[in-house]
MARZA-652531 format. One record per residue: z, y, x of N, C-alpha, C in turn; residue in one letter. Coordinates in steps of 0.001 Angstrom, whole numbers, plus 500000, padded with zeros to 6 digits. Last residue first. Example, Ala and Ser with C-alpha at 12.3 -4.5 7.8 and 13.67 -1.06 7.14 Angstrom:
% MARZA-652531
507080497750512850507140498940513670507870500030512900s 507800494310513190507800495500512300507800496700513200a 
***
This chain:
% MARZA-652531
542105519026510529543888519175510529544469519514509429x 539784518683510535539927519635510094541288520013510629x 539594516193510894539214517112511778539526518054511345x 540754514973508429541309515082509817541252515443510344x 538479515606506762539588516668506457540180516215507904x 536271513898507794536399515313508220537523516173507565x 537845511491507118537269511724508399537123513535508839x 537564511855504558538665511454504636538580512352506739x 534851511921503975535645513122502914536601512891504411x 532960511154506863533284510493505510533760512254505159x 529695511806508437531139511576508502532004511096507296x 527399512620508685527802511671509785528870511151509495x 526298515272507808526913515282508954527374514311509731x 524200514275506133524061515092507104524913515204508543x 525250512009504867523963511907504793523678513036506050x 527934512777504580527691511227505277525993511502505645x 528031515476503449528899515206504454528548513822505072x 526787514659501152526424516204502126526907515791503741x 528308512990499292527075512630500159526270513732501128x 530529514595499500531223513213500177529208513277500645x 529794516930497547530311517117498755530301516037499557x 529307514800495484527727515560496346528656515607497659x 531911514152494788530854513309495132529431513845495499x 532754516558493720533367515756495152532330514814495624x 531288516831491562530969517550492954531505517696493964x 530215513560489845531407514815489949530806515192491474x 528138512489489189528899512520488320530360513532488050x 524949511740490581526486512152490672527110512264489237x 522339509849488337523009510809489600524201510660489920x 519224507735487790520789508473487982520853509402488717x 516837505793486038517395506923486634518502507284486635x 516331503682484028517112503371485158517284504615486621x 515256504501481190514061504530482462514969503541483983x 517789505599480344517552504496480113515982503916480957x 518013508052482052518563506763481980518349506026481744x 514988509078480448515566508969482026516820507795482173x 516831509209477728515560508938478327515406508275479847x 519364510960478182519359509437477982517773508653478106x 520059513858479284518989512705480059518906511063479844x 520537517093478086520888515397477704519688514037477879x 521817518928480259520319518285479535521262516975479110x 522605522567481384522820521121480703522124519945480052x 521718524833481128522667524443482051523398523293482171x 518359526456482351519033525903481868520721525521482055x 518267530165482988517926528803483557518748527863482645x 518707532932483050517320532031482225517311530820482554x 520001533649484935520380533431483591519546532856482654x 518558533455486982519675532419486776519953532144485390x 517232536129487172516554534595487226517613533641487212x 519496537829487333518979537720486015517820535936485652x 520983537229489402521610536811488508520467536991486985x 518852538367490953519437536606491222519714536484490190x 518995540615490949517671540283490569517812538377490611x 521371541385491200521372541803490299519153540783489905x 523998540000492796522434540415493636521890540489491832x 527445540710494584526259540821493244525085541104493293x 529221539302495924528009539921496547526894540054495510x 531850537498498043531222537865496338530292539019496687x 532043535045500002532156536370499490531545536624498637x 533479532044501317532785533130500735532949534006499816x 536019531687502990534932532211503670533475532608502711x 537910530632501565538120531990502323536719532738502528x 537551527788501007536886528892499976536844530392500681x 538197527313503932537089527048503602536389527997502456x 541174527945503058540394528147505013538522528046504327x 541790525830501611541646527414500919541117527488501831x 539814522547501474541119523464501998540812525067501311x 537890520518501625538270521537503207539120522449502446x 538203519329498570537149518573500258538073519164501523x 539054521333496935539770519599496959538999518740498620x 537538523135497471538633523289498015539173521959498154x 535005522189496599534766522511498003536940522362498404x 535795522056493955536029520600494271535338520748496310x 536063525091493299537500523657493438536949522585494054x 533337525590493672534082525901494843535820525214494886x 532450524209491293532023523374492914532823524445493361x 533437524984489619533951524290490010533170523332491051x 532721528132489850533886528362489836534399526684489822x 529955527745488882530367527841490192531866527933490514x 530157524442486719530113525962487065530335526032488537x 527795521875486142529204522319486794528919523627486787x 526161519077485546526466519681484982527580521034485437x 524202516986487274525767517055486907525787518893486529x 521589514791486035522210515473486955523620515831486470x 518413512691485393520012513248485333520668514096486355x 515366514632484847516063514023485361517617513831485253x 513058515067482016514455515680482830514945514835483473x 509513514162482959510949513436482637511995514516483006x 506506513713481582507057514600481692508873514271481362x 505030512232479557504930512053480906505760512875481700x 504048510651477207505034511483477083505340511094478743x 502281508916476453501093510073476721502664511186477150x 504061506105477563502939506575476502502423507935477163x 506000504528479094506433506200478589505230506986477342x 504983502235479330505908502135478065506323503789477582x 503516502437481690503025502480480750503700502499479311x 504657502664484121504755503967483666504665503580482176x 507203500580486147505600500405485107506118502018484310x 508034502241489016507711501543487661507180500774486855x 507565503227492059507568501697491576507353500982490096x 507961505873491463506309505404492092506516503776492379x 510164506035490393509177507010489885507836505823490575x 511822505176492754512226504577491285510611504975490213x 511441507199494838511144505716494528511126505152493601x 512639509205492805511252509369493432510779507959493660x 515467508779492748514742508896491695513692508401491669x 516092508631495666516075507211495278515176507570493254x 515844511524496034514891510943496851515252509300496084x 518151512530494329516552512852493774515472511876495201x 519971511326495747520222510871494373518252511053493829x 520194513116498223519934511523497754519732510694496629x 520310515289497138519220514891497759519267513316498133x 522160515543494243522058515373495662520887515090495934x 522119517740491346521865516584491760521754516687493178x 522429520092488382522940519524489852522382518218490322x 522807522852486642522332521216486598522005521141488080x 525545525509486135523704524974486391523741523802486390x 526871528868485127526560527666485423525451526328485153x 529091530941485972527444530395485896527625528889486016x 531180532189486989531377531433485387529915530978485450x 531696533355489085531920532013489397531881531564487781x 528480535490489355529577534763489242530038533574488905x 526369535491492220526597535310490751527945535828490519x 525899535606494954525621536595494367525379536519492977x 528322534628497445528285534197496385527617535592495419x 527399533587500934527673535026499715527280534299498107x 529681532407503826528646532470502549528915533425501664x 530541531526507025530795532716505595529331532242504868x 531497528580508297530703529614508348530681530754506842x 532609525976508322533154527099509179532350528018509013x 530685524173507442530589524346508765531459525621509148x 531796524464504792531654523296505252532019523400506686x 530424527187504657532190526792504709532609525436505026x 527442526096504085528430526847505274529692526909505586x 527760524663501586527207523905503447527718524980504487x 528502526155499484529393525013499969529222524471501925x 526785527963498847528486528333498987529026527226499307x 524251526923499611524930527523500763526791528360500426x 523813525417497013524193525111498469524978525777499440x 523636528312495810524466526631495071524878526186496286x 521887529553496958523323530032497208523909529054496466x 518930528894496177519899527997497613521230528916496977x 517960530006493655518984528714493450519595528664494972x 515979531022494566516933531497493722518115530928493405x 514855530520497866515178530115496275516030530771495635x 514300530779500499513910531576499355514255531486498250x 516817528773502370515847529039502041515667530642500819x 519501528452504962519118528665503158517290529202503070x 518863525532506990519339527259506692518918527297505694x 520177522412506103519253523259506781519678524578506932x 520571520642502955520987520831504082519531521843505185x 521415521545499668520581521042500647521398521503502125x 523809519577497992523862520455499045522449520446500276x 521384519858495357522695520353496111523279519304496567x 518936521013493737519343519763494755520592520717495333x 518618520887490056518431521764491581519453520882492533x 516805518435489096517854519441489186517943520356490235x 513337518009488592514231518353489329515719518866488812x 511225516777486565511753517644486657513486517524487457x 508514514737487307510050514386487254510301516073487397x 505586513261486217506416514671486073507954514882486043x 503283510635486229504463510926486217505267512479486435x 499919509062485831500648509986486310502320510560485889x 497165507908487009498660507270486734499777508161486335x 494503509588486703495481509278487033496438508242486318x 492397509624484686492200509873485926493062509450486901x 492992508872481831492977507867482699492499508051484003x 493332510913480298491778510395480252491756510154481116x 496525510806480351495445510410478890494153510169479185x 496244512018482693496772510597482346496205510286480872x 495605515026482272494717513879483343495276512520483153x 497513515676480251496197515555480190495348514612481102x 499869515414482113499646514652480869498468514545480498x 498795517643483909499228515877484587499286514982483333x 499176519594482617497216519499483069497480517764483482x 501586520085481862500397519636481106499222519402481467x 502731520630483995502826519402483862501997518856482705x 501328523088484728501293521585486313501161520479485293x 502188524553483781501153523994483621501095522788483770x 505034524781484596505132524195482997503052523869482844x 505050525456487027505131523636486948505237523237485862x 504473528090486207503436527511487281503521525876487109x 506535528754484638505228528676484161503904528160485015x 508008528552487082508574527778485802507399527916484998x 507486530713488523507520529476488778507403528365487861x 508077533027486845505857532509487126506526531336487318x 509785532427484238509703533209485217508414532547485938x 510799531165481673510791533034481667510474533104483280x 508902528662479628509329529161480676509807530544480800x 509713526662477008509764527748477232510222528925478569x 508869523757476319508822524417477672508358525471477025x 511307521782473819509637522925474438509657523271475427x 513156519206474243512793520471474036511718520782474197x 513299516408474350512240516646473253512084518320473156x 516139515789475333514400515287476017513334515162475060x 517915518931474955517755517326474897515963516792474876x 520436520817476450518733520766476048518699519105476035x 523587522351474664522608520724476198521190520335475287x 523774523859473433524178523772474806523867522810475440x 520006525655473384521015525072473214521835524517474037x 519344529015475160519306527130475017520258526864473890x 516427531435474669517976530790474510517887529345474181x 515694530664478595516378531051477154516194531888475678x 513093527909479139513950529182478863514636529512477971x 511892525341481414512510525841480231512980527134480373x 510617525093483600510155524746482481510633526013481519x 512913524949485526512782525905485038511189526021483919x 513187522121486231514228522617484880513740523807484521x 510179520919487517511548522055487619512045522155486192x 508387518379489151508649519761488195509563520120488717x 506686516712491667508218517304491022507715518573490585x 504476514001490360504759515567490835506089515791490804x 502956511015491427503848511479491280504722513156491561x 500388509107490596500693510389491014502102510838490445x 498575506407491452500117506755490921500157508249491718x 495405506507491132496304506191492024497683506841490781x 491959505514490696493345506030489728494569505365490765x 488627505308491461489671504956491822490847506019490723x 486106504900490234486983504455489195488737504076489963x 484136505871491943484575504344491935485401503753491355x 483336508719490802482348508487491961482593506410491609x 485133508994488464483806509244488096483755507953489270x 487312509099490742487501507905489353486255508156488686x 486961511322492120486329510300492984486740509385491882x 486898513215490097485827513235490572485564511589491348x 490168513394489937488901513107488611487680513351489119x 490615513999492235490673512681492071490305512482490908x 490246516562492434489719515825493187489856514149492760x 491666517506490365490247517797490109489801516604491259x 494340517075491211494042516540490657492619516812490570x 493925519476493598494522517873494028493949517279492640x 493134521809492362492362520948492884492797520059493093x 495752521447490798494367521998489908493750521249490599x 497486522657493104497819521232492055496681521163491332x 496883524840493455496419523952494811496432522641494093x 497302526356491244495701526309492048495778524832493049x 499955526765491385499025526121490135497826525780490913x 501310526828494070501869526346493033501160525644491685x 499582528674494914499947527170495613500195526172495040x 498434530677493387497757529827494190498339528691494949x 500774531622492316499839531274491511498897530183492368x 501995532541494394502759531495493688501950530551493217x 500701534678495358500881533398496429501440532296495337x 500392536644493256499515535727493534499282534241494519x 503479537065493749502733536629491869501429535643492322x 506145536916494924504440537194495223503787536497493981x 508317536833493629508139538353494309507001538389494766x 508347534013492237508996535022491228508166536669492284x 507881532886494592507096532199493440507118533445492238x 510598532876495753509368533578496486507899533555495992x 512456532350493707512416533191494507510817534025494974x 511085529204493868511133530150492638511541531987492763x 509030528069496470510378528078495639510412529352494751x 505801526413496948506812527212497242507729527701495951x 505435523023496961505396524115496537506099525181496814x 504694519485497022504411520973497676504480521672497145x 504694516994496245506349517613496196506157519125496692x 503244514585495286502717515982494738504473516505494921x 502616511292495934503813512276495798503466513686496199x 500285509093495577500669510521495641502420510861495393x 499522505731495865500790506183495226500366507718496084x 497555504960497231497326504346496438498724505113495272x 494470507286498367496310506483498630496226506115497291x 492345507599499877492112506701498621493929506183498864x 490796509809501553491978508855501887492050507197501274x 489452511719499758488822511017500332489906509352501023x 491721513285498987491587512184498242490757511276498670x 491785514384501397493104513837501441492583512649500541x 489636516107500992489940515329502400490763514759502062x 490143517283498456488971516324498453489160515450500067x 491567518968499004492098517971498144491206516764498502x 489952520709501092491700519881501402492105518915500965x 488976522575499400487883521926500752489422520413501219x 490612524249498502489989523889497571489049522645498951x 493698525526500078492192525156500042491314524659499281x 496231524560499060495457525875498380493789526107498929x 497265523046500796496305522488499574495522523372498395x 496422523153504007496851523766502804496062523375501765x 497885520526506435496556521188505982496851521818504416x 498321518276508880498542519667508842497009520292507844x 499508515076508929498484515916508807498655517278508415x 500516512006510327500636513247510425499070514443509812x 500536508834509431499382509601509780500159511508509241x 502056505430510472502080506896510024500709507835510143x 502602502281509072501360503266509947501467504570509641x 505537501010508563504221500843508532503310502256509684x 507868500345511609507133500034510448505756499932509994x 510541502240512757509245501338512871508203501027511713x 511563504969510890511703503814511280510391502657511633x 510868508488512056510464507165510623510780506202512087x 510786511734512200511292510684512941511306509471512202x 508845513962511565510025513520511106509684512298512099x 507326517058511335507902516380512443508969515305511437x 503959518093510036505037517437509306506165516747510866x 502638521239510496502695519502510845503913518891510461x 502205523024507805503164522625508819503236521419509287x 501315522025504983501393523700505865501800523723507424x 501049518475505118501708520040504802501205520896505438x 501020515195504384500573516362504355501684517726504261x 501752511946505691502560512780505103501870514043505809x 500791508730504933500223510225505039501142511306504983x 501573505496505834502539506342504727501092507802505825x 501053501883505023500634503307505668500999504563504928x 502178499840503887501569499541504999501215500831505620x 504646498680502089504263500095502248503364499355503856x 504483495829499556504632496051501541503883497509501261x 505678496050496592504543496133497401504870496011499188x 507980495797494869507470494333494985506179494792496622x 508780499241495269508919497898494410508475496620495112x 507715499536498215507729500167497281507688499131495636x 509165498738501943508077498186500077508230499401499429x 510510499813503654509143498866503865508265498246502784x 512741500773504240512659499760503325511545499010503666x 511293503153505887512963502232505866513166500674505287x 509670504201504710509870503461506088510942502462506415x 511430505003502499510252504588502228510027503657503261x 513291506829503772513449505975502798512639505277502673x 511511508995505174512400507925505894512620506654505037x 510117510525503055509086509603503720509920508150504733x 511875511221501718511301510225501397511043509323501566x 512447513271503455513596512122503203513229511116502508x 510675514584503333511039513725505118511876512569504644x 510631515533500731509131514695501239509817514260503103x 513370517343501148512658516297499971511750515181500579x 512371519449503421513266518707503296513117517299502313x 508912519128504562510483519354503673510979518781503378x 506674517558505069507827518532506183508776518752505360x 505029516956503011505840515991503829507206516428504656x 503371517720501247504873518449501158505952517478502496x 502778514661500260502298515777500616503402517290499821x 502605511837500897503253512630500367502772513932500878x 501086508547500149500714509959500921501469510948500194x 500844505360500839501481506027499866501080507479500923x 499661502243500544499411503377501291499542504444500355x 500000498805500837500000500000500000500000501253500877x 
***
C-alpha cells in the first residue's frame, strides 16, 4: 500500500507519518511506501520500514496535484493548510491554499478515475470551525455548517466538494473535523486557537505564557495523539456504511480555560499557573467566540473513534509523547 500525506512537515502529518512506519500496516494492509508532501521539505525521522519519498511542493500550484496524483497512492491524507489566524488576516492566501489547492488535489484525481478508473481513500482534516454562532449547548452530528470566519468557510467547502466527489465515485472519501489539538508541541504558531496550548506547554517548561481570553471560554479539545490514532482509524475503515454522510465531528473534551489551568496546577503546582498572564487580544477573543464548545460525537463513537476525557490526561500525554517523562516523574523534578 502506498499512502501519501501531504502536509507531511507538520506537526499532525510527522506524527502520522511515524505511526504509520511504525506499525507497518494500515488495517489488514503492509504500508509499503509512505510520500510525505509540503511547502517545506518534510524532515522527520521514520522507523525502518517501508519506502520513504520526501517531496517539497505547493499544492496551490495547479501543475502539483496532477504530479502527486500522477503517483497513484492508494490512501491521501489531505492535512495541508494554513491556520485560522492567518486564514482570517490574508483573505487571499487562505483562499488559495486552503480552498484552491484542495479543488485541484481533488480535480486531479477526477481526471485520472476518467483516464483508469483509479479512486484512492482520501482522507481531509476539517475544523469545528464549520460551525457558527449561535450554538446550542452541545452541537449534535446533524448540525448545519454555519461558518463566521474565511477558515471555517474555506473547510465548510472543502467538505462539500469531498461529499460531492464521493457520490460520483471519484474518490473514497472521508472529512474528520478536528478538535483543536492540545498540547501542541513546538513554538506557538498563527492560530487562533495555539494560546490553548501555549497556556499550558510553556509553564510546563518554566516559561511565561499570555492568556488573551478569559478564563470562562470555553472549547473542544483533543491530544495529538488521540487525533493521529483517529486518522489511522479514518484510512483503515470500511467507509461504506457512512453513505453520502461524509463529514465526521470528532470526540473530544469539552473544558474551560479556567480548567485546564486547575488541572496545569493539579500537574506543576501554583510556580507554574504563576507564569501566565492575562493579556486581552480583542481580535482573538472575537474569533473564539464564534467557535463551538461542545459536540455530541455518538456517531464517531460508535464509528470506534475516541479521546481524552479529562485535561490531566492531555497534560500526562504532552508530557510522555514530548517530553519523555511520566505526571509522577516530572512533579519530582520539579521538587
Amino acid at each position: 500500500m502506498h499512502i501519501m500525506i501531504i502536509g507531511g512537515a507538520g506537526m499532525v502529518g510527522a506524527k502520522l507519518a511515524k505511526s504509520l512506519a511504525g506499525a507497518g500496516t494500515l488495517g489488514d494492509a503492509p504500508v509499503d511506501k509512505l510520500t510525505l508532501v509540503d511547502v517545506v521539505a518534510p524532515r522527520v525521522e521514520l522507523p525502518d520500514g517501508p519506502q520513504v519519498e520526501l517531496r517539497e511542493a505547493d499544492l496551490s500550484d495547479p501543475k502539483v496535484a496532477k504530479s502527486l496524483v500522477d503517483l497513484r497512492p492508494d490512501v491521501i491524507y489531505h492535512l495541508a493548510a494554513i491556520v485560522s489566524g492567518e486564514a482570517e488576516s490574508d483573505f487571499d492566501k487562505g483562499y488559495r491554499i486552503n480552498l484552491d489547492g484542495t479543488r485541484y488535489l481533488f480535480d486531479a484525481i477526477r481526471h485520472a478515475h476518467g483516464q483508469d478508473g483509479y479512486r484512492p481513500r482520501m482522507i481531509f482534516t476539517s475544523s469545528i470551525a464549520v460551525f457558527g454562532a449561535p450554538f446550542p449547548d452541545s452541537i449534535p452530528d446533524d448540525y448545519f455548517r454555519t461558518p463566521q470566519t474565511s477558515y471555517g468557510t474555506q473547510k465548510a467547502i472543502s467538505e462539500l466538494l469531498l461529499e460531492d466527489y464521493t457520490r460520483r465515485a471519484f474518490f473514497d472519501g472521508l472529512a474528520l473535523r478536528l478538535p483543536t489539538i492540545c498540547i501542541r508541541p513546538g513554538k506557538p504558531n498563527l492560530a487562533a486557537s495555539g494560546f490553548f496550548s501555549n497556556i499550558l506547554r510553556e509553564p510546563l517548561a518554566g516559561q511565561e505564557a499570555v492568556l488573551p481570553v478569559p478564563d470562562s471560554v470555553r472549547h473542544w479539545h483533543s491530544s495529538p495523539r488521540a487525533v493521529v490514532r483517529n486518522l489511522v482509524r479514518a484510512g483503515a475503515m470500511d467507509l461504506a456504511p457512512l453513505g453520502h454522510r461524509r463529514s465526521i465531528s470528532l470526540p473530544g473534551l469539552s473544558a474551560t480555560v479556567a480548567e485546564q489551568i486547575e488541572a496545569l496546577r493539579d500537574v506543576a503546582g501554583d510556580k507554574a499557573v504563576a507564569l501566565i498572564r492575562s493579556e486581552p487580544d480583542e481580535t482573538i477573543q472575537r474569533i473564539v467566540a464564534g467557535w463551538p464548545q461542545r459536540f455530541e460525537t455518538a456517531r464517531a463513537r460508535e464509528l470506534g473513534f475516541s479521546a481524552e476525557s479529562d485535561f490531566r490526561e492531555i497534560i500526562a500525554v504532552h508530557l510522555e509523547d514530548e517530553l519523555g517523562t511520566t505526571v509522577e516523574d516530572y512533579r519530582e523534578r520539579q521538587g
